[in-house]
N, C-alpha and C positions, 0 to 999 in steps of 0.2 A: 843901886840904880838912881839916873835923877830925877826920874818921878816914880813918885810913891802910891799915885791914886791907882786907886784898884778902880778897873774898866772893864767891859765882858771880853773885850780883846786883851786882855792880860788874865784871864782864864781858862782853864779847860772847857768846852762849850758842848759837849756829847751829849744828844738827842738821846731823851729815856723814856721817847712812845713805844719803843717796839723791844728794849732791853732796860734791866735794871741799871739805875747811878751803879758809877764806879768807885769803887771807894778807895779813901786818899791816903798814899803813904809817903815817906820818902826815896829818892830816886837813890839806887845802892851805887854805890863806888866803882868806877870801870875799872879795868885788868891796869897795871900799871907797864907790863911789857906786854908790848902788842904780838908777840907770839900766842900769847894764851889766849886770844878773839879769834884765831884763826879757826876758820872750821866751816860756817853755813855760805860763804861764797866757793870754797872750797868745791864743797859738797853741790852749790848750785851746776858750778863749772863741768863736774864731772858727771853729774847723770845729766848734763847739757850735753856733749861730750857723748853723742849718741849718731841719732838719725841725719844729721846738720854736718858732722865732722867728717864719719865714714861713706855717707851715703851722699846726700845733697850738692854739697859744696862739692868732691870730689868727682861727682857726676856732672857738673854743671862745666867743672873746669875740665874735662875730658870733650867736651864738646865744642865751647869757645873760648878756650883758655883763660888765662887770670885775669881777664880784662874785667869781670863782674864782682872782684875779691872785696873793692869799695863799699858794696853790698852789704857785706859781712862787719867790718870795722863798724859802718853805719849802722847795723842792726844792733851790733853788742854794746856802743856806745850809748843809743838810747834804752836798752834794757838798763844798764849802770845807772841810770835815772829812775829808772821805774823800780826797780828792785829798794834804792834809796829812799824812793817816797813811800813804798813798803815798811819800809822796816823802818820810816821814821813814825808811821802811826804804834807800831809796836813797840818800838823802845819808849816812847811815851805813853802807852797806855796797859802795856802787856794784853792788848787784844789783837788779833788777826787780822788781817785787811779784810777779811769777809765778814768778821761781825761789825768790824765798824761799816762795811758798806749798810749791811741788816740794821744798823743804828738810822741812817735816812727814808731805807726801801725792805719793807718786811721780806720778802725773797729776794732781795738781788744776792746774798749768799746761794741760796738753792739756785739761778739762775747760772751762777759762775762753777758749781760745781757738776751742774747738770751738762755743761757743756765742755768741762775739763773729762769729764765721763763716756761724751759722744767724740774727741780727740780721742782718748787712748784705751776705748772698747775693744778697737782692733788691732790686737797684738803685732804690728808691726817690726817695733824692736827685739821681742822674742824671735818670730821671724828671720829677722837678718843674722845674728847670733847662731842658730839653727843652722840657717844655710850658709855661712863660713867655717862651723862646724864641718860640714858637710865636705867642702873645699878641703879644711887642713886633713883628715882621714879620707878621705876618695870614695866614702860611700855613706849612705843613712837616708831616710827616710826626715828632709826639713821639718814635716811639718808632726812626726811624733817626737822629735826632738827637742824642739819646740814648747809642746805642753808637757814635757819635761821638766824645763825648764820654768815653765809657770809654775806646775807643783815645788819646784823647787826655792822658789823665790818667794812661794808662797808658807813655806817652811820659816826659812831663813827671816822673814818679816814677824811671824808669829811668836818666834821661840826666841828670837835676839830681848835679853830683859831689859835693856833700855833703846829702842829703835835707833834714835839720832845716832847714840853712838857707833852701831855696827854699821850703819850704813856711812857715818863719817871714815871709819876703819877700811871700809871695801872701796870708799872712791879714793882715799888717798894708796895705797893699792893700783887702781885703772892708773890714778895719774903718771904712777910713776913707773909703769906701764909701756902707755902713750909716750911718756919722755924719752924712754930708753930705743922705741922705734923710730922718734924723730931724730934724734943723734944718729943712730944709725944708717938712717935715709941720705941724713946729710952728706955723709961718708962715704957710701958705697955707690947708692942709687940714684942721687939727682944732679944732674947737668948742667955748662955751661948756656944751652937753651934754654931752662928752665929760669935760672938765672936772669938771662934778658928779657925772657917774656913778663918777672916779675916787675922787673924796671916798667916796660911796655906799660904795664896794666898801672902803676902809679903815673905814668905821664902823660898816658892815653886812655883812659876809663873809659866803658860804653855800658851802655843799657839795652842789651842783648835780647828784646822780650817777643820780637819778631823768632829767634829761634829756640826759645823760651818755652814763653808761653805767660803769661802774668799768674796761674798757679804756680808754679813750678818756682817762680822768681819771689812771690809772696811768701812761699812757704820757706824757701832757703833764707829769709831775710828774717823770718817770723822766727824759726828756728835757728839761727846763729847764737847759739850758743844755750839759752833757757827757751822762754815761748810760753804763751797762755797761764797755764795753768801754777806751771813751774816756776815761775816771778810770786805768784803770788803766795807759793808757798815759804820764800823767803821768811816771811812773818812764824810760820810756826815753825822753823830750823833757829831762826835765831834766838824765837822765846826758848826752846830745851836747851840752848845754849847756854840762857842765862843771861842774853844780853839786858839790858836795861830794865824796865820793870817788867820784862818776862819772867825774871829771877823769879817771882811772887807766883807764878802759875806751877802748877805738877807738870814735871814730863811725861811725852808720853812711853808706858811701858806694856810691857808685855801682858795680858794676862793669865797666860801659864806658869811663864818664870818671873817674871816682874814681881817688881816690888808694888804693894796697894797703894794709888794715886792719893795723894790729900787734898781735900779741899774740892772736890771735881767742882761743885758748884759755886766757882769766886765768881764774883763780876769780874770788870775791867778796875784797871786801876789807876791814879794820875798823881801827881805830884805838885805840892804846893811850888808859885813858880818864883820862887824866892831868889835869892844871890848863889844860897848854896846849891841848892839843885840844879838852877840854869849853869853853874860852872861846871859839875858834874854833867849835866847835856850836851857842853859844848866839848867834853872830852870824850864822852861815847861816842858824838856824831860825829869826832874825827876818825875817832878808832873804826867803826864801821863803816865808812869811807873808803878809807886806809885796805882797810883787810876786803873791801869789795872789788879795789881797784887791782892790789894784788894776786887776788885769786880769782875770779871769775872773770874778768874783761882780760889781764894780763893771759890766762892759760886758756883760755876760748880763743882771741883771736892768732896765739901762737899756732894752737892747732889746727885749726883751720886754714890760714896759710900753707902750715906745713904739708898737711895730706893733700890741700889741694895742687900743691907746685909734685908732691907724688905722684897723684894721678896724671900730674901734666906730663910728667915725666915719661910716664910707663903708657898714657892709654891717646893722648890729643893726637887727633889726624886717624884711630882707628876705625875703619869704616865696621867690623864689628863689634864697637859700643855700642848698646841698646839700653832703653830706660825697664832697665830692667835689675832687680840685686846680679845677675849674670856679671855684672859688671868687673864688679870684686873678685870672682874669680880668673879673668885676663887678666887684671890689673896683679894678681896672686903670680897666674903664669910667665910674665912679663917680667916681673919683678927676680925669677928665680933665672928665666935666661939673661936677664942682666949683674945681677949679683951671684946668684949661685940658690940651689935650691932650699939651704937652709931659708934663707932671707924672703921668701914666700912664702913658708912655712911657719915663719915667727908674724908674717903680717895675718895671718889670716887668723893667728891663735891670736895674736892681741887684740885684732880687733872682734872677735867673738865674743871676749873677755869682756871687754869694753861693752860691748853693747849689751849685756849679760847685768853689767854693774847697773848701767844705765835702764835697762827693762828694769831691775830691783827698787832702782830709784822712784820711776813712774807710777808702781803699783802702788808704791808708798807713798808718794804727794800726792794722788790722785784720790786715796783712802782716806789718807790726814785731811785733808781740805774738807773731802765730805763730814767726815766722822765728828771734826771740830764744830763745822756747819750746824750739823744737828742739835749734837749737843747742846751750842750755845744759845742756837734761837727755838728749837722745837722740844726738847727733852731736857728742860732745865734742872726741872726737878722731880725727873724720873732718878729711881735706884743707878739705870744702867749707866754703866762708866762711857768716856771719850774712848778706854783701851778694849774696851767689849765691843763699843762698835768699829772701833778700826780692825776687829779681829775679824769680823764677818764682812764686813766689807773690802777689804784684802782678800779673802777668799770668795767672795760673789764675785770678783774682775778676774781671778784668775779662771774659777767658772766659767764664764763666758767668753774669756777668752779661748779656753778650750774649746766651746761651742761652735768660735769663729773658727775655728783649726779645724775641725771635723766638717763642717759646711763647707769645705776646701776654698776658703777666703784667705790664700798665702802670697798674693802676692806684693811683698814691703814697701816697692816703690808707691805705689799706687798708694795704697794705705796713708804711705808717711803724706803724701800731700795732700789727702783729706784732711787729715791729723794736723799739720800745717798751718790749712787756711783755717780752720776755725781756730786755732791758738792764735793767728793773725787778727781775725774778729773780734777776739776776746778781749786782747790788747788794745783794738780801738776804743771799745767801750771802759775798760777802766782803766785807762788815761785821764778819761773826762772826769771819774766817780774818783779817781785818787787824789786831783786836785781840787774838786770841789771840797771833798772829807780834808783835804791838809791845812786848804784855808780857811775852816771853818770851825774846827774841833778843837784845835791847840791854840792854846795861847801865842799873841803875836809875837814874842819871842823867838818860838821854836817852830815857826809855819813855814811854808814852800815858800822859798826868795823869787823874784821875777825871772832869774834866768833859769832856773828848774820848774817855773808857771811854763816859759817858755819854752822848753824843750817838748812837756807834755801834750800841749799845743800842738808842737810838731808832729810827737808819734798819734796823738788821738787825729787828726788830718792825716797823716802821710799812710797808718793804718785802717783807716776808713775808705780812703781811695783805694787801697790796693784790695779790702773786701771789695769793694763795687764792682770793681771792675776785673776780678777775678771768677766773680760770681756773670758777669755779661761772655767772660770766655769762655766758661762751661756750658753755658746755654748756647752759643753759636756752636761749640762743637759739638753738642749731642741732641738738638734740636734743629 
């Protein structure tokens, strides 16, 4: 470098009131083919790849067609920002976006996880899963089906001996899944109308919120593709990864079948910001770029377009859509008087499937975030492992999610846009807290450049408005 003075802006600068220093190693070597990084956008894409693909989006374009699809490219675009500035405090620190927030603000970890907890309390995506069940067999009871499937997932989360992986194994699976039903869409079930209305909707955009509603429109934007909770879980998929000095953390494992975690109680960790490390930085932060853009923004807003020019297909102009999961199933019967009845058959099993994967997903970054949470700022140095508390707390959410199912609280639409707006709110507030933590903590080498200041900018504003004023529509309607 051509200057050599060491400056506090040429150091790591992480606040040690409220967590111990991190201690210093060097930054490990990235993958040399970018095949072997694939995996945590992946994995983001497809438990995204839920309530937003099958439901939201497909519902929104049954009512005023793809004229709002802008919506969605624009949501998923500034997640690929937010996710990035994620996982650039992680691959520089191997700590989580929630302990480095607890590094400024002694609970803004417990604040983001308390409210990743009140999103997905209410088993929504179980729900909808459930009730296409239901669809593809012609009978059952959604809502015991349902907490079936919570025990179930609550199985599968417990007993998998290294979590990331099984859950990388099950979404690569959904995707390919979801791929095989959009080919097939292409082919049988969608139309030259469908076709011009998608032209339409790129040369004639609108903002549809008069038959909307600004919930409804918040929450399909919030949810395009991750949302809330699920961005920031990025940080703990890509440290079990291995990415950058996640390498230096224990994954998280099982602890029935798991292997014993090492080390549970490391700090955070940072890297002298020397020649060689900064060139080893500059090839992770392409590599996870790279594999962000391919996998999560790339197979999010494919899907998305595709089910929704589906629904366009099969349900726009039906006077009986109703905001209601019922939806899915016209959009099922539709599908089979125009293709033939297999082909309703296989939409309702994939997208049951899918949202199956994706309920597994939830339970898991909802647990991981807390579990980490605690760990790192409350139970330092207690005995109890990160894998002992994600055990119980994966099964308290399936608990009460059963709770919610017995209380007869089944129905998803509703659910999902409560779930929605506050992922929406969530996102506004750490917008603000990612840029402040990116300008401040790394050294100026590897800090947020002005056009990703700028973007944050954007979604911490552009998601603040739409909490306001989603929060002034509910109160005219129910006041």
């Amino acid at each position: 470098m051509a200057d050599t003075t060491s400056t506090d802006h040429d150091k790591f600068n992480l606040p040690t009131k409220n967590l111990p220093a991190p201690q210093v190693r060097d930054l490990p070597e990235p993958p040399t083919q970018t095949w072997r990084i694939v995996g945590p956008g992946m994995v983001g894409a497809g438990v995204g790849l839920a309530s937003g693909e099958f439901i939201l989006w497909p519902y929104i374009s049954s009512q005023v067609g793809l004229v709002f699809l802008w919506g969605a490219v624009v949501g998923v675009a500034v997640q690929w920002f937010l996710n990035m500035e994620i996982e650039r405090y992680t691959l520089a620190t191997g700590e989580t976006a929630l302990t480095g927030f607890n590094r400024y603000g002694k609970h803004w970890g417990l604040f983001f996880a308390l409210m990743t907890y009140f999103a997905n309390l209410w088993p929504g995506w179980a729900t909808s899963s459930a009730s296409m069940l239901t669809y593809l067999f012609g009978a059952g009871d959604p809502r015991w089906i349902a907490i079936g499937i919570l025990v179930l997932i609550g199985l599968i989360l417990t007993l998998a001996p290294v979590v990331y992986v099984m859950l990388e194994r099950l979404i690569f699976v959904k995707i390919a899944a979801v791929a095989l039903l959009v080919v097939l869409a292409l082919i049988f079930a969608i139309r030259g109308k469908t076709y011009s209305a998608l032209g339409d909707a790129v040369t004639h955009p609108e903002f549809p919120v008069s038959t909307l509603g600004f919930a409804l429109m918040m929450g399909a934007i919030a949810y395009a593709g991750a949302g809330g909770g699920q961005n920031l879980c990025q940080s703990n998929w890509i440290r079990d990864k291995g990415f950058g000095m996640g390498v230096h953390v224990p994954r998280l494992t099982s602890p029935v079948t798991g292997e014993k975690a090492a080390d549970p109680n490391a700090n955070g960790f940072t890297f002298p910001p020397d020649a060689a490390n900064l060139a080893r930085w500059r090839r992770w932060w392409k590599f996870t770029n790279l594999e962000q853009a391919l996998t999560f923004v790339l197979i999010t807003v494919l899907t998305i377009v595709f089910t929704s020019m589906l629904a366009h297909a099969t349900l726009f102009g039906n006077p009986a859509v109703e905001n209601k999961i019922g939806f899915l199933k016209i959009e099922g019967v539709t599908l089979q008087s125009l293709v033939g009845g297999w082909f309703g058959y296989l939409f309702w099993a994939i997208g049951a499937f899918s949202l199956f994967a994706a309920a597994a997903g939830i339970v898991d970054y909802t647990s991981r975030l807390a579990s980490d949470m605690i760990k790192a700022r409350y139970l330092r140095t207690s005995p109890i492992t990160e894998s002992k508390l994600y055990f119980w707390l994966v099964w308290g959410l399936v608990a009460f999610g059963i709770l919610v199912l017995l209380a007869g609280l089944t129905q998803p639409l509703v659910l999902l846009v409560i779930s929605a707006c506050t992922a929406g709110t969530m996102m506004f507030v750490y917008s603000g807290l990612l840029w402040w933590m990116n300008s401040r903590a790394l050294p100026r080498a590897i800090r947020i450049s002005r056009l990703r200041t700028a973007v944050l900018a954007f979604s911490f504003l552009a998601f603040g408005f739409l909490a306001v004023f989603t929060i002034i529509d509910q109160l005219k309607k129910n006041f």
